[in-house]
N, C-alpha and C positions, 0 to 999 in steps of 0.2 A: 308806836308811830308808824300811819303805814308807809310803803315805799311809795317813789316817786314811779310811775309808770317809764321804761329803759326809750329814750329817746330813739328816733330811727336814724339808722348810718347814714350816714351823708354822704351823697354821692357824687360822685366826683361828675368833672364838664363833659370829660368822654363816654360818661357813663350813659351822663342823661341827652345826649344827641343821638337819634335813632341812627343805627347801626346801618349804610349801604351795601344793597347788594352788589356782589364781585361781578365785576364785569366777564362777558363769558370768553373766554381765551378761544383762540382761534385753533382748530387740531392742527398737530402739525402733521406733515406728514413724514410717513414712516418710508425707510428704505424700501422696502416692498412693494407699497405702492410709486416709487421712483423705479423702479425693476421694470415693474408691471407697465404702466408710462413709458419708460424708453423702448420696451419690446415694441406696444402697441406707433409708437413713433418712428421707429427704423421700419416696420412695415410699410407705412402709410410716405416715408421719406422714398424708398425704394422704387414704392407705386410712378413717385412722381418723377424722379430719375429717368424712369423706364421711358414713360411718358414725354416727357423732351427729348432723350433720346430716338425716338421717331422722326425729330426733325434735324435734329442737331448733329453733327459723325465728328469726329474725332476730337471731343472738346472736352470730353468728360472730367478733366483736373477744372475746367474753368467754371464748367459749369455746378461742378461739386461749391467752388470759394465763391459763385455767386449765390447759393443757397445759403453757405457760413454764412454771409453778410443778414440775409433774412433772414436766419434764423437766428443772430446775434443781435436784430433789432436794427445794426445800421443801415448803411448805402457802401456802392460800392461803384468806384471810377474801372472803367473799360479800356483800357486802350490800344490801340489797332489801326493797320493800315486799311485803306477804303478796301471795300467787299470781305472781309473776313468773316459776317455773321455777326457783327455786333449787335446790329435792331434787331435782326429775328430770333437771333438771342435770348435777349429781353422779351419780347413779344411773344416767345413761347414760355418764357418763365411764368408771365402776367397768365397765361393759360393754364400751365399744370398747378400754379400756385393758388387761383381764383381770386385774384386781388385783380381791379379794376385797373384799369392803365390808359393811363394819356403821355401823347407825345408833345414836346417842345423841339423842334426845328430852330436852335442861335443860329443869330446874325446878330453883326457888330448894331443893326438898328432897334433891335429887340429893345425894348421899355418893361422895368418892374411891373406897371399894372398890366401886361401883355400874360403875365407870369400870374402874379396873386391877383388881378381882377380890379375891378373900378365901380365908384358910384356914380348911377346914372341919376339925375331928375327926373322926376313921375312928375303927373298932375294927372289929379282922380277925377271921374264926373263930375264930383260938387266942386272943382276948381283948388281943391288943396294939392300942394305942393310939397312931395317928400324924397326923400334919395332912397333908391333903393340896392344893395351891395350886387353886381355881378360877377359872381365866383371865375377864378381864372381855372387855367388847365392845370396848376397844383394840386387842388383840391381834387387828390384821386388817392389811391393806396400805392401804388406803384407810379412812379413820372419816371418818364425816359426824356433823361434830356440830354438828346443828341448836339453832340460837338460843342459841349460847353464850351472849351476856351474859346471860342468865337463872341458870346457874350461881353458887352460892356462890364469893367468894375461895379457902376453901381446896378445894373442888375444881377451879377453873379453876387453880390451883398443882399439881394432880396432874395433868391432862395438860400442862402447859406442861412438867413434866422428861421425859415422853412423847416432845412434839415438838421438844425440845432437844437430849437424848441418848437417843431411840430404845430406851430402857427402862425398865425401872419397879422399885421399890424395895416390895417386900409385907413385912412384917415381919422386916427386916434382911436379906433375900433379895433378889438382883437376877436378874432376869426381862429378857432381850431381846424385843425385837420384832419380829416379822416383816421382812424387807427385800424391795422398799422400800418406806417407811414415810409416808405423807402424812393429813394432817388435810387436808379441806374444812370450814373451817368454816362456818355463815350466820351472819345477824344482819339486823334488824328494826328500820330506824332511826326507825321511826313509836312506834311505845309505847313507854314507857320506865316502867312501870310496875312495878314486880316485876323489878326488871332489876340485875344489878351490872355499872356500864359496865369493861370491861375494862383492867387496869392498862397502861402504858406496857411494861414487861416481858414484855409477853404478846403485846402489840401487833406489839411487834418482831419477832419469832417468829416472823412469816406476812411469808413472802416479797413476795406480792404483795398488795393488797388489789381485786379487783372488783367493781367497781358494775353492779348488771343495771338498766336502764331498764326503763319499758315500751315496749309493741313499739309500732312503728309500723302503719299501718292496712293496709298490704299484708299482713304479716306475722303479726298478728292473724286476716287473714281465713282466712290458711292451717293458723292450731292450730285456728281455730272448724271448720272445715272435716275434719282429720285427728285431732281431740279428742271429736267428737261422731256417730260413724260407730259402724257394727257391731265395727268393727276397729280399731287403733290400731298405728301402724309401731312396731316396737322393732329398736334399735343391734345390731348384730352385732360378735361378739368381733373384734380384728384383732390387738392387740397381748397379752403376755402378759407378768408379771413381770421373767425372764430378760432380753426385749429390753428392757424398761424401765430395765433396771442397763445394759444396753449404750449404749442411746441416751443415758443420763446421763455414762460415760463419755466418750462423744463429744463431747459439749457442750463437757465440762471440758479434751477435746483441744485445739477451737475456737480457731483464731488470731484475737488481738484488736489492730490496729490502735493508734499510737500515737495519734495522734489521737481515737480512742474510750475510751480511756483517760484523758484529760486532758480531754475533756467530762462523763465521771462523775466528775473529781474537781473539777472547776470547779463541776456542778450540787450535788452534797453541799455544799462546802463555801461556795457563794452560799447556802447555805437556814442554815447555822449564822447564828440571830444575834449570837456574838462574832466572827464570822470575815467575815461579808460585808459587800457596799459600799452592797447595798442598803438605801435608806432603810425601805422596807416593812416587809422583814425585819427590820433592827434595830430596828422601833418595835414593830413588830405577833405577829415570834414570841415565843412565849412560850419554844420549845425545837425544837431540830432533831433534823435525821437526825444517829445514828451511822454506825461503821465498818458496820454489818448491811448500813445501806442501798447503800455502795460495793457493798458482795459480792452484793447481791440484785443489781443492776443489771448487774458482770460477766457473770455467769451468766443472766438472761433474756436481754440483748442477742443472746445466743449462740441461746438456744434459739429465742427470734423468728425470727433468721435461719433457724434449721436449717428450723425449719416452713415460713418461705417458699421454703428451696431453695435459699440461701446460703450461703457455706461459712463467712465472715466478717460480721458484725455491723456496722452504717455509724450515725454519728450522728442519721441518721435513726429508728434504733430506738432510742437512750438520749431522746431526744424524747418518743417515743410512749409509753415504757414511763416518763417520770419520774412522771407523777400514781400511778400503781401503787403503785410503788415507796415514796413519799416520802408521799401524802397521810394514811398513819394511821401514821407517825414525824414528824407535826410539829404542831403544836397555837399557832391563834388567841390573842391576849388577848383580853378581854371587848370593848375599848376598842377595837381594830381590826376584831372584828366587829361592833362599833357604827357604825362611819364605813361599812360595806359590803363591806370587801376580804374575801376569799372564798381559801379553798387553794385552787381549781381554777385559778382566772385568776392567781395568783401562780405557785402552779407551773407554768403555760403558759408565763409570762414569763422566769423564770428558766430552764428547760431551753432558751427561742429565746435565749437570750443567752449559756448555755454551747455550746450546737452551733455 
């Protein structure tokens, strides 16, 4: 009897669906080339250093935490009493940095569409009728907007979704912004006149906050001197957009140390008055930092270092950078600034006892 011819295996459902190719993974990169990148990045930071410092004399801490802020992606609030260098400041940064820059001049009469722009009516030759969007002075890489708190609430509410999500809403229309995108703002802690002090929500927003002193008497002699001549030095381009997305990238590479880790979560969470041991704090704050101020403080430690030519961030920079960081996300009672205690010297004390 002959045989039956052996049936074919059966094949199963995964068998018979053709097989997808693997998606191609992205290389990562290797420490070395994070090496090779910071070296090439602390040069190219240094260049631009140099380069403000042509205009700038005795600012060099401020003007290093104005660079952290760009280089960490945020914005960063100024504040100073009139003539300290605030605008030229900024407007030498906009230079060594090659990011485009527009001014806004607040007044309590300033209008949102003044800020992010308005649609106009057209009518074309053949008599059709369309709006067409005209871009305000936001739509730049860098805006200096001087003397914020002089702004109305609901316009300091239109650039705050500016500097939160990087675009802007024109009558149910969403508008991007150029990238990358930073506010310098100033402010005038002497008048308060004609001023809306700025909400806590807004506050948060500015990565860092700097304080310009006045200059010391070396220092002074040398703007009296390069301020009052035939001539006046000005910053040379060094950096340009593109490298600016790069060098932000690199930041965000940045290997961060456990240890540095656990002093930005020790310094946040001593300044929380539910959470810390301090008597100060628990009497005297009225409210602390959020999660903002963890992330702002990640991210400058990094760019600190990169500027000084570090590959890694040391608790010595969560030190230096906590008053920044922390001093306009935290707010006095009446009662504690009546006995004398001051943010500066409590956040001195808390960051030496988180490091």
């Amino acid at each position: 009897m002959a045989k039956k011819p052996a049936s074919p295996a059966k094949t199963t459902s995964a068998a018979r669906k053709p097989r997808k190719a693997a998606a191609p993974k992205t290389p990562s990169l290797t420490a070395m080339d994070v090496v090779e990148a910071a070296d090439i990045a602390t040069e190219r930071l240094a260049a631009t250093r140099a380069s403000i410092g042509k205009v700038i004399y005795g600012l060099e801490d401020q003007v290093e935490l104005c660079l952290a802020a760009i280089l960490s992606g945020g914005h960063a609030l100024l504040v100073g009493a009139p003539g300290l260098a605030k605008t030229k400041l900024v407007e030498t940064l906009a230079i060594a940095t090659g990011l485009d820059t527009k001014r806004i001049q607040f007044t309590p009469d300033l209008m949102p569409a003044d800020i992010l722009g308005s649609e106009v009516l057209e009518e074309s030759a053949g008599g059709k009728r369309s709006f067409r969007f005209i871009q305000g002075p936001v739509f730049c890489r860098l805006l200096m907007a001087d003397e914020i708190n002089r702004a109305s609430p609901r316009t300091q509410a239109a650039l705050l979704q500016a500097m939160q999500e990087h675009h802007v809403t024109v009558a149910g229309q969403r508008y991007d912004l150029p990238e990358p995108f930073h506010v310098l703002a100033t402010q005038n802690p002497i008048e308060q006149e004609g001023t809306y002090p700025l909400p806590e929500a807004q506050l948060d927003r500015f990565l860092l906050r700097v304080d310009i002193p006045y200059p010391q008497r070396g220092d002074e002699r040398e703007i009296l001197l390069a301020t009052t001549g035939a001539s006046e030095n000005r910053a040379e381009p060094v950096l340009s957009p593109a490298e600016i997305l790069d060098l932000q990238a690199l930041v965000r590479r940045m290997p961060v140390g456990e240890k540095v880790v656990d002093a930005i979560l020790d310094l946040v969470h001593l300044a929380r008055p539910e959470e810390s041991d301090d008597k100060d704090v628990q009497a005297g704050v009225s409210w602390g930092p959020g999660p903002r101020a963890g992330q702002a403080l990640m991210l400058a430690v990094r760019a600190r270092a990169l500027l000084q030519g570090r590959l890694a961030p040391s608790t010595e920079d969560v030190a230096v950078l906590a008053e920044p960081v922390l001093k306009h996300r935290m707010a006095l009672s009446f009662a504690a600034r009546a006995d004398g205690l001051t943010l500066e010297s409590l956040i001195s004390r808390l960051a030496a006892k988180a490091a």
